[in-house]
C-alpha positions as a LaTeX table, in Angstrom:
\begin{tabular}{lrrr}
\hline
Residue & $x$ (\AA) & $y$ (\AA) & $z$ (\AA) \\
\hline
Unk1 & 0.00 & 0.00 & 0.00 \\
Unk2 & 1.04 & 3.53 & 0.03 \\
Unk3 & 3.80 & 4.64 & 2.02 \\
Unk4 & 1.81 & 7.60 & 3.93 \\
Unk5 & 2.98 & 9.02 & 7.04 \\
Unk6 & 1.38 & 8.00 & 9.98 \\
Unk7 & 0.90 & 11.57 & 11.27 \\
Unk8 & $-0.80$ & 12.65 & 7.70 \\
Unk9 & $-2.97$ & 9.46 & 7.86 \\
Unk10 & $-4.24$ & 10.62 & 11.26 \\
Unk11 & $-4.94$ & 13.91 & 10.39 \\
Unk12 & $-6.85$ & 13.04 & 7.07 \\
Unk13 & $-9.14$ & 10.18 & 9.17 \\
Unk14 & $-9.29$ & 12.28 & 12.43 \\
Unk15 & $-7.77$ & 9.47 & 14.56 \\
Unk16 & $-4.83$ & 9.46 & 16.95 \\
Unk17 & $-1.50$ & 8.20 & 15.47 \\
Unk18 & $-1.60$ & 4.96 & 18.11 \\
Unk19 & $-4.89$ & 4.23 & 16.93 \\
Unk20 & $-3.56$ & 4.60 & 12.99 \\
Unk21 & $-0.73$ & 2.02 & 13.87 \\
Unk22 & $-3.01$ & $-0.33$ & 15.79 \\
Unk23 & $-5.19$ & $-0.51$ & 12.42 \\
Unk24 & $-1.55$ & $-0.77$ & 10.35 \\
Unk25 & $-0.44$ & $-3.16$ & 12.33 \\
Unk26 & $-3.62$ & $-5.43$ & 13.03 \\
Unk27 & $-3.52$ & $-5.15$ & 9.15 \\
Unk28 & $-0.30$ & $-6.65$ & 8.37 \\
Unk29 & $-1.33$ & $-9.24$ & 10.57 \\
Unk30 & $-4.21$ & $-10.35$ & 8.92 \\
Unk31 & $-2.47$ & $-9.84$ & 5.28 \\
Unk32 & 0.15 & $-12.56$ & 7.11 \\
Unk33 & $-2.12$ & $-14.92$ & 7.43 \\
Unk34 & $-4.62$ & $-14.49$ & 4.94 \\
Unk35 & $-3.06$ & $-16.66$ & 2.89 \\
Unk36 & $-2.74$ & $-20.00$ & 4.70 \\
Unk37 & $-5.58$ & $-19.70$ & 7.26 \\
Unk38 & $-9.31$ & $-19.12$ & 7.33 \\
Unk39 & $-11.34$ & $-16.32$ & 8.53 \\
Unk40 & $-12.53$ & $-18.06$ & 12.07 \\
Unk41 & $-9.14$ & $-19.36$ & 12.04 \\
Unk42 & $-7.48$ & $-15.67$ & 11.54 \\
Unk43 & $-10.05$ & $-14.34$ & 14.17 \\
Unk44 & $-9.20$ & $-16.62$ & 16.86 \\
Unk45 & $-5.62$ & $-16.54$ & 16.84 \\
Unk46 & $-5.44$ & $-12.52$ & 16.35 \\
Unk47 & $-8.35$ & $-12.17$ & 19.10 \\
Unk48 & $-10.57$ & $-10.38$ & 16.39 \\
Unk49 & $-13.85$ & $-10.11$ & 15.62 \\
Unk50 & $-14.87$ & $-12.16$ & 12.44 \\
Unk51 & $-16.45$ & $-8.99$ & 11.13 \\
Unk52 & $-13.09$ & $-6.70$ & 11.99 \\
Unk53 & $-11.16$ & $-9.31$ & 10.15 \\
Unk54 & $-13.34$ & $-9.68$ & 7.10 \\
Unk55 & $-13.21$ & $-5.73$ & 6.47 \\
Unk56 & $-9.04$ & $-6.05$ & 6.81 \\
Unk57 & $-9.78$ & $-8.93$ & 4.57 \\
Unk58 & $-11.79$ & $-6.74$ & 2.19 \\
Unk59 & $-9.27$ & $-3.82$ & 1.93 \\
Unk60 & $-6.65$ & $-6.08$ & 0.84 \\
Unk61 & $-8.47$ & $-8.25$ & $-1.87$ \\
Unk62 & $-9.20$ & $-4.17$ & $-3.20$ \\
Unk63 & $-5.76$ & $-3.25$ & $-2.97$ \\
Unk64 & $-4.78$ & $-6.45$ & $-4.71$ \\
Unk65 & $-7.39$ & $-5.80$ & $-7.39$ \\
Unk66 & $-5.92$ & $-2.80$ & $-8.09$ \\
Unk67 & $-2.43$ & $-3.70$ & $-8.31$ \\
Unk68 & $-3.08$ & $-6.31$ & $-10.59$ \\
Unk69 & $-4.83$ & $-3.49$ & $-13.10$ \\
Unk70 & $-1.64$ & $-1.30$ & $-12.57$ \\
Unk71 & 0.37 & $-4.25$ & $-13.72$ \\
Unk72 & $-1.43$ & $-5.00$ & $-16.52$ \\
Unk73 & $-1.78$ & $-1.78$ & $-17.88$ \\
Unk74 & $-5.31$ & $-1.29$ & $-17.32$ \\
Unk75 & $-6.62$ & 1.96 & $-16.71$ \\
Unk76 & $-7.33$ & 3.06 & $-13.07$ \\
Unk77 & $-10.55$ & 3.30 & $-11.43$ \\
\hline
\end{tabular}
């Protein structure tokens, strides 16, 4: 993803910079696993809520999405 600052992310979504990294780093954790475990699976060992994990899950398969169109040469959205 995009290499913002964590300061500039926290001013553009109103949040404190701890809470920004929290969400960064819960992120990366899920992105870990994503690929060799299941949601319940992913929930339970990161003590998340299936629904927290599925939107983590979400913003990846996006970002993904729209790497693979950048790669290809498609036009962005």
């Amino acid at each position: 993803m995009k290499n913002v600052p964590t300061p500039d992310i926290s001013r553009i979504t109103d949040h404190t910079e701890e809470a920004c990294d929290r969400y960064i780093k819960a992120y990366k954790n899920v992105r870990n696993l994503y690929d060799r475990m299941d949601l319940n699976e992913i929930a339970r060992i990161l003590e998340m809520s299936e629904s927290v994990v599925k939107e983590y899950i979400a913003i990846h398969e996006e970002f993904n999405k729209k790497e693979e169109k950048t790669n290809d040469g498609s036009k962005h959205e």
